[in-house]
matplotlib code that plots the C-alpha trace (Angstrom):
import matplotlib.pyplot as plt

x = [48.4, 48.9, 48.1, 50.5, 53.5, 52.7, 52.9, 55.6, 57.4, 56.2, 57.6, 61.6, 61.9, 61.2, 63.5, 66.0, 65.5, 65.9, 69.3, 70.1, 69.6, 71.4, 74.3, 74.6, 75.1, 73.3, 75.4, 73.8, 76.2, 77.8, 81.7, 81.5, 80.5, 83.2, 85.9, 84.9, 85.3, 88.7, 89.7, 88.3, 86.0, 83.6, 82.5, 80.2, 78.1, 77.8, 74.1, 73.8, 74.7, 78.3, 79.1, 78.6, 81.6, 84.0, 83.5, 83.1, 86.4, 88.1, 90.1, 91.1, 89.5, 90.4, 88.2, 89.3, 88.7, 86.0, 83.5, 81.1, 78.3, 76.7, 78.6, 75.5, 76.9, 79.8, 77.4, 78.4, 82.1, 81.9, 85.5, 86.9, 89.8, 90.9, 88.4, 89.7, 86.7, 88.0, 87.6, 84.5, 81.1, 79.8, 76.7, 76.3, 78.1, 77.1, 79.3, 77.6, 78.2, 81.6, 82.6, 86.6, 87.5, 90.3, 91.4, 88.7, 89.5, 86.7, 88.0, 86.7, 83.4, 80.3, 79.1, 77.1, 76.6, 78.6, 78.0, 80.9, 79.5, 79.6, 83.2, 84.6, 88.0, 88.9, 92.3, 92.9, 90.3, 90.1, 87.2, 89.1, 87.0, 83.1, 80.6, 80.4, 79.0, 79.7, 80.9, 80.8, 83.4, 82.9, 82.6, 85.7, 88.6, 91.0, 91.4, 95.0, 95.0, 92.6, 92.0, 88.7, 90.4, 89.4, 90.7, 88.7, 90.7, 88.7, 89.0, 87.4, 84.4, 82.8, 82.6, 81.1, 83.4, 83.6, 82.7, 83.2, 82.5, 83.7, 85.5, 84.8, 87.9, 87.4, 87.2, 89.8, 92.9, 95.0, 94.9, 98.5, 97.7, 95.1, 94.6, 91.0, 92.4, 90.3, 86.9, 86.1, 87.0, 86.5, 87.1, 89.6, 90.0, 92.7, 93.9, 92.7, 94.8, 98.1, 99.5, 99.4, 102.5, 101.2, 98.9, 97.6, 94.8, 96.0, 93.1, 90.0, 89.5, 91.2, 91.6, 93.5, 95.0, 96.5, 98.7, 100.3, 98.7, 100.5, 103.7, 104.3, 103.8, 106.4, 104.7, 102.4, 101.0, 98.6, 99.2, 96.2, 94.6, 93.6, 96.3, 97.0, 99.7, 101.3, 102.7, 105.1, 106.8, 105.9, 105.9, 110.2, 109.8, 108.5, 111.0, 108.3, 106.3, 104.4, 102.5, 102.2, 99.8, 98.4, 98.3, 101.7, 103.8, 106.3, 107.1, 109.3, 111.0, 114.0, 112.8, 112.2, 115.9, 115.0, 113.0, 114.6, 111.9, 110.5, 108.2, 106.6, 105.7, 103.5, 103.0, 103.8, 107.4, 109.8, 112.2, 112.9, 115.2, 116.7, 119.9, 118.6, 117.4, 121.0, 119.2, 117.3, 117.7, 114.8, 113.9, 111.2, 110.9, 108.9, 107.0, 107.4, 109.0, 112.1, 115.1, 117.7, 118.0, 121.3, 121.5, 125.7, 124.3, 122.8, 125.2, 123.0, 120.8, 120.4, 117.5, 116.5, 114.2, 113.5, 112.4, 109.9, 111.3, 113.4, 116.8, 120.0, 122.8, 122.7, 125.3, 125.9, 129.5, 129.1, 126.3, 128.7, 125.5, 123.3, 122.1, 119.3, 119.1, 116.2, 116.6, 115.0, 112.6, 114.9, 117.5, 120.7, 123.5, 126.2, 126.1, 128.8, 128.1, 131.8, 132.0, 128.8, 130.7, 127.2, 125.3, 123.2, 120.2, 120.4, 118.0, 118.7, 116.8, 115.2, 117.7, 120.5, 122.9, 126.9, 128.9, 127.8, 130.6, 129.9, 133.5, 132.7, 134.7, 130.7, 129.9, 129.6, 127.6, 124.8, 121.7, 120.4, 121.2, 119.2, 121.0, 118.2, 117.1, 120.3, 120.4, 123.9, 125.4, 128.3, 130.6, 129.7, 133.1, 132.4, 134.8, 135.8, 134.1, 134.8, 132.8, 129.6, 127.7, 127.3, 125.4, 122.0, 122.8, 120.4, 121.8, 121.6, 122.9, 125.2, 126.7, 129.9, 131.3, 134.9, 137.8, 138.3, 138.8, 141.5, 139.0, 136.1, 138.2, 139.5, 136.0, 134.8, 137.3, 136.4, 132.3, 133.0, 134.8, 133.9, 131.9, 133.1, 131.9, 129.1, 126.0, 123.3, 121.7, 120.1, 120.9, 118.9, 115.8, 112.2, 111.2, 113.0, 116.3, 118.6, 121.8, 125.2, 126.6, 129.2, 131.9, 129.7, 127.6, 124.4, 122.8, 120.2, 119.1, 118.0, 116.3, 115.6, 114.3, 116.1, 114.1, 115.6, 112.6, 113.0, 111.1, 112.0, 113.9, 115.1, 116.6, 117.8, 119.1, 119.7, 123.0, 120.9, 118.4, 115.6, 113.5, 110.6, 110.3, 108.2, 105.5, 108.2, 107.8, 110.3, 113.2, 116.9, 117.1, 120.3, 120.7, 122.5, 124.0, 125.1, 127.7, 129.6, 132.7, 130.9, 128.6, 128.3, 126.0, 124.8, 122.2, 120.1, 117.2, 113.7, 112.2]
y = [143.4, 139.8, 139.9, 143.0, 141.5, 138.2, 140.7, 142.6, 138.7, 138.1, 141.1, 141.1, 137.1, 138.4, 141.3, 139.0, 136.3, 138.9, 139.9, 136.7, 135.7, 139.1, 137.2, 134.3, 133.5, 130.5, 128.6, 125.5, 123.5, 121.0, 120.9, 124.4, 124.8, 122.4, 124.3, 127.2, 124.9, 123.8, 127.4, 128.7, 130.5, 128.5, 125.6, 122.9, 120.5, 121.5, 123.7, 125.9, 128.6, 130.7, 133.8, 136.3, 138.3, 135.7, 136.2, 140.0, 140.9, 138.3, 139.3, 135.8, 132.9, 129.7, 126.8, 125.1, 121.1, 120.8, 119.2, 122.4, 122.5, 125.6, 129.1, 130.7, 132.5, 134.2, 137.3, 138.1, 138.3, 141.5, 142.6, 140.1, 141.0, 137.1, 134.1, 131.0, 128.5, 126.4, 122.5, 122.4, 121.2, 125.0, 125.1, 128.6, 131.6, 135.0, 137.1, 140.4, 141.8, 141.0, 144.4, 144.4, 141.2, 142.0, 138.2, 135.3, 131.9, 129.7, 127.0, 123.7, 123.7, 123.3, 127.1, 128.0, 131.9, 134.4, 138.0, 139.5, 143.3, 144.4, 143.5, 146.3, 146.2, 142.5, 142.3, 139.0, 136.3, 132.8, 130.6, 128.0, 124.8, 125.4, 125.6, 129.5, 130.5, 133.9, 136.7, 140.2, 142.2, 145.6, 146.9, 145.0, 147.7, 147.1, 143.5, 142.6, 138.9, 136.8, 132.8, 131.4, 128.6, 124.6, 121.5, 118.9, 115.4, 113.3, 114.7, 111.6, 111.9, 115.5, 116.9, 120.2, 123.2, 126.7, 128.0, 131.2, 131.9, 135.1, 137.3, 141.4, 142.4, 146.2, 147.7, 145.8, 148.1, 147.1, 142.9, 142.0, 137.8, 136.9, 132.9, 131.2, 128.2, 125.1, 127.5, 127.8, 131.2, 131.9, 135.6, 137.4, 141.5, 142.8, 146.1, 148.0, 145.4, 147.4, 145.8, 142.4, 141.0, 137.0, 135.8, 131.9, 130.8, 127.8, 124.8, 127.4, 128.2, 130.8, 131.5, 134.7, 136.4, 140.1, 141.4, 144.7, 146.2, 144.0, 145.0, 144.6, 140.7, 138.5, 134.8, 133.9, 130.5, 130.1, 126.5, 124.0, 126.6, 126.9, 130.3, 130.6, 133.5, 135.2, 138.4, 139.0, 141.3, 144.3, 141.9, 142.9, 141.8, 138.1, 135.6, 132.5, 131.8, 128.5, 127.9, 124.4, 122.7, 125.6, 126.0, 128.5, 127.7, 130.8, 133.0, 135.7, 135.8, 138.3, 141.3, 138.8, 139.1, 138.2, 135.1, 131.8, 129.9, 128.6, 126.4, 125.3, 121.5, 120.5, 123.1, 123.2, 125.1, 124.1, 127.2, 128.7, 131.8, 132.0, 133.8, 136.8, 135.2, 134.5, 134.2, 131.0, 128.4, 126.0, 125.2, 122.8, 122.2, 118.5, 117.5, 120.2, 119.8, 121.7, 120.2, 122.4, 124.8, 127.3, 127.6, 128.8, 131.4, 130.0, 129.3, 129.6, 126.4, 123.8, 121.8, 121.2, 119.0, 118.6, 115.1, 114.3, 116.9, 116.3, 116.8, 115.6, 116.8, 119.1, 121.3, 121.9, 122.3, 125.9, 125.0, 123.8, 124.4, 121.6, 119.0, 117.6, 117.3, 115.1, 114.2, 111.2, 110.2, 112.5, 111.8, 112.1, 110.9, 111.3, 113.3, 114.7, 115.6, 115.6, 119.3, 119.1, 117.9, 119.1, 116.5, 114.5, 113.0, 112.0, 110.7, 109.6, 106.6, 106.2, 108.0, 107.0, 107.5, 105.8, 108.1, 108.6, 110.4, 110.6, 111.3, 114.7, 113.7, 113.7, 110.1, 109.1, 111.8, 111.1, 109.2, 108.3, 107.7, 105.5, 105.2, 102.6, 102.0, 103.4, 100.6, 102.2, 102.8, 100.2, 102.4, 104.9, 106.3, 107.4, 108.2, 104.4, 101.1, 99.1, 101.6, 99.7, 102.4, 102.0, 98.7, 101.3, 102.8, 101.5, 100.7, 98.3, 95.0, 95.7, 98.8, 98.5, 101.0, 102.1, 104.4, 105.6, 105.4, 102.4, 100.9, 100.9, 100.1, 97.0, 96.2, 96.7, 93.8, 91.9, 92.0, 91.5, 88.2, 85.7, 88.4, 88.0, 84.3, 85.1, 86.3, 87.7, 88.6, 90.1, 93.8, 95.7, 92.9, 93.4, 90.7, 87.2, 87.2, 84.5, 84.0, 81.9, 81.4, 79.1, 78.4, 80.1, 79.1, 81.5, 81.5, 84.6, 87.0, 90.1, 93.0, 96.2, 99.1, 102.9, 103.6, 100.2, 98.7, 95.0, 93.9, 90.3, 87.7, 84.5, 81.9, 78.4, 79.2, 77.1, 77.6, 78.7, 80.7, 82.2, 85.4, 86.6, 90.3, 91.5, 92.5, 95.4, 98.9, 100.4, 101.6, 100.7, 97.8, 96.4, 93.1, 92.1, 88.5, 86.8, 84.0, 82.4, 84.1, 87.5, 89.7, 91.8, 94.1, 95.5, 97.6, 96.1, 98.2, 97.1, 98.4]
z = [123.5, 122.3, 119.4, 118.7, 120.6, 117.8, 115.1, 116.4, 116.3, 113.1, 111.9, 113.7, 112.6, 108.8, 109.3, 110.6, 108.3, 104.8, 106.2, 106.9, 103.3, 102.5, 103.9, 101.6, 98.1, 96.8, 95.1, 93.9, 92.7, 94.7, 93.0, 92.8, 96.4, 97.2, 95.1, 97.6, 100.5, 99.1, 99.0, 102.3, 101.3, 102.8, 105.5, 106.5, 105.0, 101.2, 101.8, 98.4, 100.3, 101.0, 103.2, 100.6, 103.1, 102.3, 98.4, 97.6, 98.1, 96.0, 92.9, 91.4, 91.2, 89.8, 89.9, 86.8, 86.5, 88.7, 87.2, 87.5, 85.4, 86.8, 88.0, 89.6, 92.3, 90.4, 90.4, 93.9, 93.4, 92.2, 92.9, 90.6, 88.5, 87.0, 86.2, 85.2, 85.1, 82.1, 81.8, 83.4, 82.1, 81.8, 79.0, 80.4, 81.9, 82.9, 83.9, 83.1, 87.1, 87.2, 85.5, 87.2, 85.0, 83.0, 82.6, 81.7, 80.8, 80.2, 77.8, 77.6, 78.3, 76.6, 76.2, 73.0, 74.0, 75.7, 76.4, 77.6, 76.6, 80.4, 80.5, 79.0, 80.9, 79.7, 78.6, 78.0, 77.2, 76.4, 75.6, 73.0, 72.9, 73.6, 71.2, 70.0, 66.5, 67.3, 69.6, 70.4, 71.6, 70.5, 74.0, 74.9, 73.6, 75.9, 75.0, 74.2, 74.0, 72.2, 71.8, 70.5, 69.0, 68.7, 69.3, 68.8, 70.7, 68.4, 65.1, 64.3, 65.9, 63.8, 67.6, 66.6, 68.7, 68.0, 64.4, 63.2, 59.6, 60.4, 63.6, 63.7, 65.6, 64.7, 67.8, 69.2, 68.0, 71.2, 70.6, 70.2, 70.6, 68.4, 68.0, 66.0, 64.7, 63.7, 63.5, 59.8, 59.1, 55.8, 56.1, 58.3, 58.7, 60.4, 59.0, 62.1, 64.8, 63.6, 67.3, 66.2, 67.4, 67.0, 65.0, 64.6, 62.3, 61.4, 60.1, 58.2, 55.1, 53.9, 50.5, 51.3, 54.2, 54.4, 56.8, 55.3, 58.1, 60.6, 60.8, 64.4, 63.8, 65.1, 64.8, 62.2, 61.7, 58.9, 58.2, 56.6, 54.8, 51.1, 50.4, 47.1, 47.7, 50.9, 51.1, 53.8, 52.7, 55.2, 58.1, 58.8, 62.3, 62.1, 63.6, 62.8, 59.9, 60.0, 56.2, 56.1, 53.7, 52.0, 47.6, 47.7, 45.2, 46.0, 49.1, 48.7, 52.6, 51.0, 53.4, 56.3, 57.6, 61.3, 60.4, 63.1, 62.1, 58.7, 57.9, 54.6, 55.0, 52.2, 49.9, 45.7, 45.6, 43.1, 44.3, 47.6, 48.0, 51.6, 51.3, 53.3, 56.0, 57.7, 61.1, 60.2, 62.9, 61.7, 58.2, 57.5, 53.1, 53.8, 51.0, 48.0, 44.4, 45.4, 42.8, 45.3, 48.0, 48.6, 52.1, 51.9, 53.8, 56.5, 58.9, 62.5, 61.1, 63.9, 61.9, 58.0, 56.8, 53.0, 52.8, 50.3, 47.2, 43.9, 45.4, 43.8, 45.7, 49.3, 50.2, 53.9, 54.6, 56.0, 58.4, 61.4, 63.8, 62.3, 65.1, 62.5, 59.2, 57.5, 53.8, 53.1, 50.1, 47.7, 45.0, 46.6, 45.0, 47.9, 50.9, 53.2, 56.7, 57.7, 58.3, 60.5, 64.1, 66.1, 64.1, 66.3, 63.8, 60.5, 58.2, 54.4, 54.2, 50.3, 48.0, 45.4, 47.6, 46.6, 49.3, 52.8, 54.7, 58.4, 59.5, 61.6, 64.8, 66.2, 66.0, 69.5, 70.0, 67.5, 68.9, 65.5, 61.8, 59.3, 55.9, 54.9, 51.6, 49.8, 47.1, 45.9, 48.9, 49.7, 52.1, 54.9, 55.7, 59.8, 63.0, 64.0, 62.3, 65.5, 67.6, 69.8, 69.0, 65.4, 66.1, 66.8, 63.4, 60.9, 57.0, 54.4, 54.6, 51.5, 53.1, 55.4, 58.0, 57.2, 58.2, 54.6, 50.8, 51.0, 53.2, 50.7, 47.6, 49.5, 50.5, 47.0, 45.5, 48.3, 47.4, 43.6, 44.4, 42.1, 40.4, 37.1, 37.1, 37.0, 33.8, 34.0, 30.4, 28.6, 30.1, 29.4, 29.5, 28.3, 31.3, 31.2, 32.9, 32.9, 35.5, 34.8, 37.9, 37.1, 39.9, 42.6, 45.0, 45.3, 48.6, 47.7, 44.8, 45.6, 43.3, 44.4, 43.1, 43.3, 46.4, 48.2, 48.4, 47.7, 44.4, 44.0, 46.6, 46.0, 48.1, 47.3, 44.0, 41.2, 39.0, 35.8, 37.1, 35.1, 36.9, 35.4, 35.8, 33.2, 36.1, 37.0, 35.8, 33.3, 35.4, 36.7, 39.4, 41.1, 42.0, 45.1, 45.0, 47.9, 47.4, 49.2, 48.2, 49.0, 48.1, 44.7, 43.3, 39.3, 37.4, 35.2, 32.7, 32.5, 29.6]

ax = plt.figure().add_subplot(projection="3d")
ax.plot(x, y, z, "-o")
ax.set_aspect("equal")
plt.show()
């Protein structure tokens, strides 16, 4: 009878002890025990274990920036609908019985493989920023966002993150977000993802890209790619276009009539035909061979930048909206920003600049303008030359702020005081040039080039000088004198 009674023991303490266990999940890491704690799901010394009662009914979770390195334990939350485990130290995640997820978000972490086949009612999923060579979501056809991007934070460094040579998105007809930037694609197929409202596949290696299929899209940035063409012209619905720093030399945009934003930074376009697009708010030309640009039609621009192209002149009386306008590195020879009055920043440093009319009844309001390097420039006509406010505005030293024309022609006689005592010969010079400065006293010689950078600088200067500037390339030069009867200025040929 003993003996039985001890088995009997034996036997209710097992019993009891199994459902015990059937209580618990064992959760074995300690920050993601203590991201449970934090949430109430759980209590007590951190024990590997949680009440399996307080998880099963749970539908989001977010334990992002943890510090977790393992997610055993997720099994168990088997009514989960969200999952947001990102920036965590995950090398691994299995997620295979947590069939409800229709949002998953593991970004930033270290994962190399990812099976996501048992989630078949994911809609949106992230996993930008691990280390995936591949993934496979043809079970996953409800998906309507997608980001399997990188970013590496030390570029720098060759930190190896997600690479795809290639994405299948063919059973994914519903994706409306798709963004795989910085992940090598070589190859991209889309002409099933007809829902594609934004797209963003900026830094691969694309040689080409179609999107005749995509006619839904609305945002497409395909910037730092190797494109050697674009067509865009069934894409009627995009409001931004982003191709920055591809090979496109063209881009017709005539059938893009809703376009706000524009941007095509670095490229090889010596034309650019934008008279359609009168809903352009943003145009970004930077660094392209463009000699000129009609933008008449424009009116609703607020920014436009075409600094670093061939221009000679700019045009922007009609666009009243401007706020910034960046035109630097060009080869203006005037430019009037008196009808823009929401001007706010202007940039014109490095151009050939002779007229700078600021007058547009906005000056107080602008917080910066840099008219630098303008070798030409003598007046900048603005609202009120005594203003405080124009000491933050950056120039040359041989420009002066006036009111108006009488201003400027007064200040011009003024500068070329004593001007006609003085020589300089011969013009044009081959490399020795000699100065005569007779009744004047000559505190500094200056020489600079078109773009206003300084090539030569003297001071202490002798009343028949001799400068030797045969080291200079062929081009025009002005010399700026200062005396002490004023300052004066005049072109000189190196041939």
């Amino acid at each position: 009878m003993k003996k039985l009674n001890y088995l009997l023991f034996i036997l209710l303490f097992a019993i009891l002890t199994i459902g015990a266990t059937a209580q618990t999940t064992y959760v074995p890491d300690d920050n993601f025990e203590q991201a449970l704690q934090d949430l109430g799901y759980d209590s007590g010394n951190l024990d590997d274990y949680v009440p399996t009662a307080n998880i099963n009914e749970i539908t989001s979770l977010n334990v992002s920036n943890k510090y977790i390195s393992d997610l055993t334990g997720i099994q168990d939350f088997v009514a989960l609908d969200s999952l947001n485990c990102g920036h965590n130290e995950l090398s691994n995640l299995n997620v295979s019985a947590n069939t409800a997820l229709t949002y998953l978000n593991c970004d930033y972490n270290y994962i190399s493989n990812l099976d996501v086949s048992q989630n078949k009612a994911l809609i949106e999923f992230s996993c930008r920023n691990n280390k995936l060579s591949s993934i496979d979501l043809s079970a996953n056809t409800a998906l309507t966002s997608l980001d399997v991007s990188s970013e590496s934070p030390y570029p720098d460094e060759n930190i190896i993150l997600n690479q795809f040579s290639s994405l299948d998105l063919s059973a994914n007809i519903a994706l409306t977000k798709l963004h795989c930037d910085e992940v090598q694609l070589s190859h991209l197929d889309l002409s099933v993802n007809v829902a594609l409202t934004e797209l963003s596949c900026f830094y691969n290696n694309l040689y080409s890209l179609d999107i005749s299929a995509n006619k839904a899209l609305t945002s497409l940035n395909c910037s730092s790619n190797k494109l050697l063409s674009l067509d865009v012209s069934q894409n009627t619905a995009l409001t931004s276009l982003n191709c920055t720093s591809n090979n496109l030399s063209s881009l017709d945009v005539s059938q893009n009539a809703a376009l706000t934003s524009l941007n095509i930074t670095n490229n090889n376009f010596s034309s650019l035909d934008v008279s359609n697009n009168t809903a352009l708010t943003s145009l970004n030309c930077y660094y392209n061979h463009l000699p000129s640009l009609d933008i008449s039609q424009n009116t609703a621009l607020t920014f436009l930048n075409i600094t670093d192209n061939n221009f000679s002149s700019l045009n922007i009386s009609t666009n009243t909206a401007l706020t910034k306008l960046y035109c630097s590195n060009n080869q203006l020879s005037n430019l009037d920003v008196s009808q823009n009055t929401a001007l706010t920043h202007l940039y014109c440093t490095n151009n050939q600049i002779s007229s700078l009319d600021v007058r547009n009844g906005n000056n107080a309001n602008m917080e910066f303008v840099n008219a630098e390097h303008n070798p030409y420039l003598t007046c900048i006509y603005v609202d009120d030359k005594t203003a405080s406010y124009l000491s933050d505005w950056r120039k040359d030293e041989t420009a002066v702020y006036v009111n108006d024309e009488s201003e400027c022609a007064e200040t011009l006689v003024n500068d070329l005081i004593g001007a006609e005592d003085n020589t300089i010969y011969p013009n044009p010079t081959n490399g020795i040039l000699k100065f005569d400065f007779s009744g004047n006293k000559v505190q500094k010689i200056e020489i600079v080039d078109i773009t206003g950078k300084t090539v030569f600088e003297k001071v202490n200067v002798q009343q028949n000088e001799v400068v030797d500037l045969s080291n200079l390339a062929t081009g025009i030069y002005v010399i700026i004198l200062k005396t002490d009867k004023g300052n004066s200025s005049s072109k000189i040929i190196k041939e």
